[in-house]
N, C-alpha and C positions, 0 to 999 in steps of 0.2 A: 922403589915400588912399595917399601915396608910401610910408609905413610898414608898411599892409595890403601894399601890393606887391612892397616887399622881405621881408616876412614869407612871401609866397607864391614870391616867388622861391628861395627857402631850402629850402621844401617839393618844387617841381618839381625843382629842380636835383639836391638832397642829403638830401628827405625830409625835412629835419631839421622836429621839431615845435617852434615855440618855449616852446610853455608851458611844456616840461619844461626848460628852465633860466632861467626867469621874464625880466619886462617890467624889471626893475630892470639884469641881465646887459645885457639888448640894448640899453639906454639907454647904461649906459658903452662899450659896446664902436660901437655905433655912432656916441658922442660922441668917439671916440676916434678914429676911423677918417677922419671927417669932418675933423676937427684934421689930423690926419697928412698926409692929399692934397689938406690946401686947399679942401675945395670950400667954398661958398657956404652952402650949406644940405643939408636932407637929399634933398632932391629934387635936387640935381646928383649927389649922393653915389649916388641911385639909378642914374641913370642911366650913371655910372664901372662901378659892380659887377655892370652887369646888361651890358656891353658888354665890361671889359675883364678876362680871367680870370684875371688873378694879383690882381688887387684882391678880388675875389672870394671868390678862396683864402683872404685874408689875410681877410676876414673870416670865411669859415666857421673856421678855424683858430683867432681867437680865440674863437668863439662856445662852439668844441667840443675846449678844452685836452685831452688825452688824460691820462687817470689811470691807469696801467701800474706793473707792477711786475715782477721776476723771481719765476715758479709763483706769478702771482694766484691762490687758488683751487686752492691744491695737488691737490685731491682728482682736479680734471683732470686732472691730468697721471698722478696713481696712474691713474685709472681707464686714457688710455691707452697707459699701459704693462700695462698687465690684456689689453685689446683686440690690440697688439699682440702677445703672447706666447700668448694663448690661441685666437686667431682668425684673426688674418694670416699669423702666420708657419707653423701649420700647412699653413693654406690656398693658399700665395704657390706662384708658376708662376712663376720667377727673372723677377720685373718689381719694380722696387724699391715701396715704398710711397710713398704720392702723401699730401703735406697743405699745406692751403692755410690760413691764417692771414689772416682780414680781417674787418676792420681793425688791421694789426697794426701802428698807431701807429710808433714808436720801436725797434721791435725786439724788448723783452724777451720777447715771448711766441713769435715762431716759434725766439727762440734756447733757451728755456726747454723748448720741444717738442724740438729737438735735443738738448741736455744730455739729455734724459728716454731720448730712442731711442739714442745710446749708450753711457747706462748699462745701458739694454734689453739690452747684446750685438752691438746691428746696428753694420754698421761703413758709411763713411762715401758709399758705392756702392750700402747698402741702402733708403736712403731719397731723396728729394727735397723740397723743402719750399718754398712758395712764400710771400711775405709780400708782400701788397699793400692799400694805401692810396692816399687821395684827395688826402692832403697831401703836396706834395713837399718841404718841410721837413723832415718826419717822417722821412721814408725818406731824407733826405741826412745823420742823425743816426744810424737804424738803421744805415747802411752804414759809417758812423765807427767804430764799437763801443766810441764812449768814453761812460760812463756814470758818474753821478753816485748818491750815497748813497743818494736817493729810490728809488730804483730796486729801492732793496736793504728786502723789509720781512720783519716778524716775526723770529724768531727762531732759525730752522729755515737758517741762511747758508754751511754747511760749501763747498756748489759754489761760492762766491767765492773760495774759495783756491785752490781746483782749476783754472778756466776763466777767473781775471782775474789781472793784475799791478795793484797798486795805485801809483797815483802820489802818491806823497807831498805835492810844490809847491801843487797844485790841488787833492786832497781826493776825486780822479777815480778811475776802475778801467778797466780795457782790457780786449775781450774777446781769448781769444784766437783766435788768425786760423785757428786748425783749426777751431772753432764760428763764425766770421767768414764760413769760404767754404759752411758747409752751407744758407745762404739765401740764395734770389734774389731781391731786391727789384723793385718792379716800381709805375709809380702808376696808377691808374684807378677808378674808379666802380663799384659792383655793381651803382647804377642806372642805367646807359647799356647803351642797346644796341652797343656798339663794348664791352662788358666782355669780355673775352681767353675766349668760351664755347665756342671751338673746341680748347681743353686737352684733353688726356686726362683723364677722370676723373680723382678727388681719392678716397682710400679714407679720409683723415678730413677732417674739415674744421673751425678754430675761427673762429665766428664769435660773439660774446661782448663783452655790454653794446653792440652796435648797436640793434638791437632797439627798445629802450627810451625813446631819444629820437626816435625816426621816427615820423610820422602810420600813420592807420591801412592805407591805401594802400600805401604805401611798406613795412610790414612786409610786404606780402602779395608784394608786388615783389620783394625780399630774399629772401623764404623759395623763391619760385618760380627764382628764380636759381641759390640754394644746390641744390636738387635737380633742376637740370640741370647741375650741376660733381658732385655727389656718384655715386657707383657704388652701385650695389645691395648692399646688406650693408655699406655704408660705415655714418662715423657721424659727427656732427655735434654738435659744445659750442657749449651757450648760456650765456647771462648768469642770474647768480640770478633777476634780476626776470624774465624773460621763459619763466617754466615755462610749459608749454602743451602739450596733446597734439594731436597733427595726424598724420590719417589719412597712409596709407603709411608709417607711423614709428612705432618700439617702443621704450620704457624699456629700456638694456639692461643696468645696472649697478641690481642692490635697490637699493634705499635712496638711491638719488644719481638726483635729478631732472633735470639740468641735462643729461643725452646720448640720444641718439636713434639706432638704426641702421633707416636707409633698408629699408623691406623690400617699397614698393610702386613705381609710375611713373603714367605718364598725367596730368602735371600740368598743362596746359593745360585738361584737359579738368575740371579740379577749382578752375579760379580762378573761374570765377563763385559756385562755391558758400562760397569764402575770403572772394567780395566782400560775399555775402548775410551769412552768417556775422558782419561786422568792422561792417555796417551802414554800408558807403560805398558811392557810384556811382562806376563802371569810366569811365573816360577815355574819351574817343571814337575816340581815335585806336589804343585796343589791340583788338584783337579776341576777346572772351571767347566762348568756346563755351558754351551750356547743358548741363547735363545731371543728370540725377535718381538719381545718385547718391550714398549718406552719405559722400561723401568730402570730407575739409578741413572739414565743417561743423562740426567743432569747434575750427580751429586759434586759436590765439590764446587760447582758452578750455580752462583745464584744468581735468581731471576729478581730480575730489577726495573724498576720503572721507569720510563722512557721522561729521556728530555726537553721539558715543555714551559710556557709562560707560568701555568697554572700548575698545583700540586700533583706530581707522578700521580700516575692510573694503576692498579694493583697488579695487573695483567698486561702491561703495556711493555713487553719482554724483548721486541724484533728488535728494536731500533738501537743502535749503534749506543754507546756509554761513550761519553770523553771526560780526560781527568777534570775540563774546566767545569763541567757539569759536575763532577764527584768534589772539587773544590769549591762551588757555589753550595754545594748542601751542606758540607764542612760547615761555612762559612755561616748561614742560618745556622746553627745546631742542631740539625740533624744528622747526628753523627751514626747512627745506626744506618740509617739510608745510605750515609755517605762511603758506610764501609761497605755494604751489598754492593754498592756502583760501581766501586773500585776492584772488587773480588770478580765482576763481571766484564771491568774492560779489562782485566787478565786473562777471562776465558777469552775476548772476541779476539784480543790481541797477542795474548800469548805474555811472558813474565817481559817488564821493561824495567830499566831502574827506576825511572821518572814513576813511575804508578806505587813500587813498594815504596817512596820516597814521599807518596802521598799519603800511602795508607799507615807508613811510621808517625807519618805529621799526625793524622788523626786520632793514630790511639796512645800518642804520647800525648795528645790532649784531653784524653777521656780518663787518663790515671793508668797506663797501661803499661808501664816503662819495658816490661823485659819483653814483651810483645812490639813495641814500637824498636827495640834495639834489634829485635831479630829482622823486622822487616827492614831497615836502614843497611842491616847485614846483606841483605839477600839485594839491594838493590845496590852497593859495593861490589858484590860480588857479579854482576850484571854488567858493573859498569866502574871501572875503579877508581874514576878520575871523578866520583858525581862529589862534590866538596862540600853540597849543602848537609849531605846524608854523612860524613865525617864531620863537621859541625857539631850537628844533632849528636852524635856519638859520645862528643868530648862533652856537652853538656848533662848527656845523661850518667856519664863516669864521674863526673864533677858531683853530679847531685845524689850518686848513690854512695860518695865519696869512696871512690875507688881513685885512690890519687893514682897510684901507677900507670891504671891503665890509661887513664885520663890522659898523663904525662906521653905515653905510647903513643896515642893518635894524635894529639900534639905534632909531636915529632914525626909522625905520616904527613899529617896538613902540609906542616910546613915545607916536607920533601915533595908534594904535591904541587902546593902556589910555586914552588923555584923550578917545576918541570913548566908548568905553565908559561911564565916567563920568560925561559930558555927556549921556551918553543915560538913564542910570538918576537922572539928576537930582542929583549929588553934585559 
């Protein structure tokens, strides 16, 4: 049981779901952990992390490597540079703009936000920008500003000349300290009550690829958080995988699914119907208000457009999603539609391997790897025999060069195809 209970310790403390980075991750990482602090077995090992909270850390930390890059997801960052120039700065009452960044890992994303606002024109009094994480590692590395190649992807790298000195010796880049002092680091929890919720509103907010690995609870937590930090008219970035519509919130950029501007409030009085919605029971300890409102009942669950000869209708929500339909948009590149499709034949149909098994395919296409590894996870974990979804596994182990683990699933496949075999009688 001591496994169930560090399983569930995971979930209360940090939300974290473990299926979404499978029972093979938590085997080493817990074999690892036990090695390291001596303990006896796993049941002393419980009782270290459940009492002492840097052990703790260090295991969620390794459980939940941060996968970051400088403008992951460029299109964020256009979009807010769009929202700043067309919306704020019109509207702004000399009070700088407020953006919060969490989980912002390592840094590269609240300094990525920075570089973006000013190139925008705003100078360095206009904005404020907050970066905060659960790991205090993380943030003792953001505040460094020394960063390594990983850091650095695709092909689009002109701001590393601009914003870094490269160190030769080590292979390293420095940010520079004018992009250095525009972020306040900061560590805490979004799920504690002691999260810093007495801030001034935040007029954007990135919150991106959390989401994804959290139970279903815990998303509902997070999202009610985010929109008591958000201001009204603000707006809020998610993670590819986590497209969703949720009442008090509007698509504000065509065609780009991933951003949302706050246009309602009243969110307490909208969690019970997130909870009915997500099909979990409320804790006992929070106090949910009822009420008979369509509001939230569809968060989590995004509306999608029906499948036709001609290009989906914006509203065209009743009709049934199939994966061949979310694989024919795949297949165009419409990958943003194609992940909405797929997030909605999960609501009609409830979790199946075969759909996380689509939705891995697709954001391992879009550059998404620890997001496509959790959803390959979660449809293993659905289904253990699915071989395409161990496949894709060893590939992405291969490619992140994680030789061991690579070699691990390896060595599952193959116990896999010889179960197959064994059973069709060959």
């Amino acid at each position: 049981m001591t496994r169930e209970g560090l399983e569930e310790l995971l979930r209360q403390r940090v939300g974290l779901d473990v299926s979404t980075i499978g029972a093979g991750s938590m085997d080493r990482v817990l074999a690892r952990r036990i090695k390291e602090t001596a303990c006896k077995n796993i049941d002393e090992y419980f009782s270290l992390a459940s009492r002492n909270k840097d052990e703790f850390q260090e295991l969620t930390m390794e459980l939940t490597i941060p996968e970051t890059w400088f403008f992951r997801d460029r299109d964020s960052f256009v979009h807010l540079r769009t929202f700043v120039e067309t919306i704020w700065q019109p509207g702004r009452h000399d009070q700088p703009l407020r953006i919060l960044s969490v989980p912002c890992a390592t840094g590269e994303e609240p300094y990525s936000i920075a570089m973006t606002l000013l190139e925008a024109g705003l100078s360095r009094g206009d904005f404020h920008i907050d970066g905060v994480d659960i790991n205090s590692e993380c943030l003792a590395l953001a505040r460094n500003g020394i960063f390594r190649p990983k850091s650095f992807r695709g092909t689009d790298l002109a701001f590393r000349s601009t914003y870094f000195s490269r160190n030769i010796e080590d292979k390293t880049f420095t940010l520079s300290p004018d992009i250095l002092d525009t972020v306040t680091f900061s560590q805490a929890n979004i799920l504690s009550v002691s999260f810093p919720f007495e801030r001034a509103a935040y007029d954007v907010i990135f919150c991106r690829n959390l989401l994804i690995y959290m139970d279903g609870e815990s998303r509902v937590r997070v999202w009610e958080a985010i929109t008591r930090l958000l201001a009204e008219g603000g707006i809020v970035f998610i993670g590819p995988a986590e497209t969703a519509e949720f009442p008090g919130y509007a698509k504000i950029f065509p065609g780009y699914s991933f951003a949302f501007q706050r246009t309602g409030n009243d969110i307490e009085k909208k969690s019970s119907v997130v909870m009915q919605a997500l099909e979990i029971k409320s804790q006992p300890a929070r106090s949910i208000q009822n009420d008979n409102e369509k509001s939230f009942a569809a968060a989590f669950t995004p509306q999608v457009e029906t499948e036709t000869n001609t290009l989906p209708q914006e509203n065209s929500t009743e009709e049934p999603v199939t994966l061949d339909y979310v694989r024919g948009l795949a297949d165009m590149g419409k990958h943003d539609l194609a992940i909405e499709s797929c997030q909605k034949f999960l609501s009609q149909n409830g979790p199946t391997a075969e759909a996380y098994f689509v939705l891995g395919m697709i954001l391992q296409e879009i550059g998404e790897p620890s997001q496509a590894e959790a959803s390959y996870h979660k449809a293993l974990y659905l289904d253990s025999s699915h071989e395409q979804a161990l496949i894709n596994l060893v590939l992405l182990a291969e490619i992140s060069g994680d030789t061991e683990l690579a070699e691990n699933l390896k060595s599952r496949l193959q116990r896999l195809r010889k179960r197959k075999l064994e059973s069709a009688g060959l």
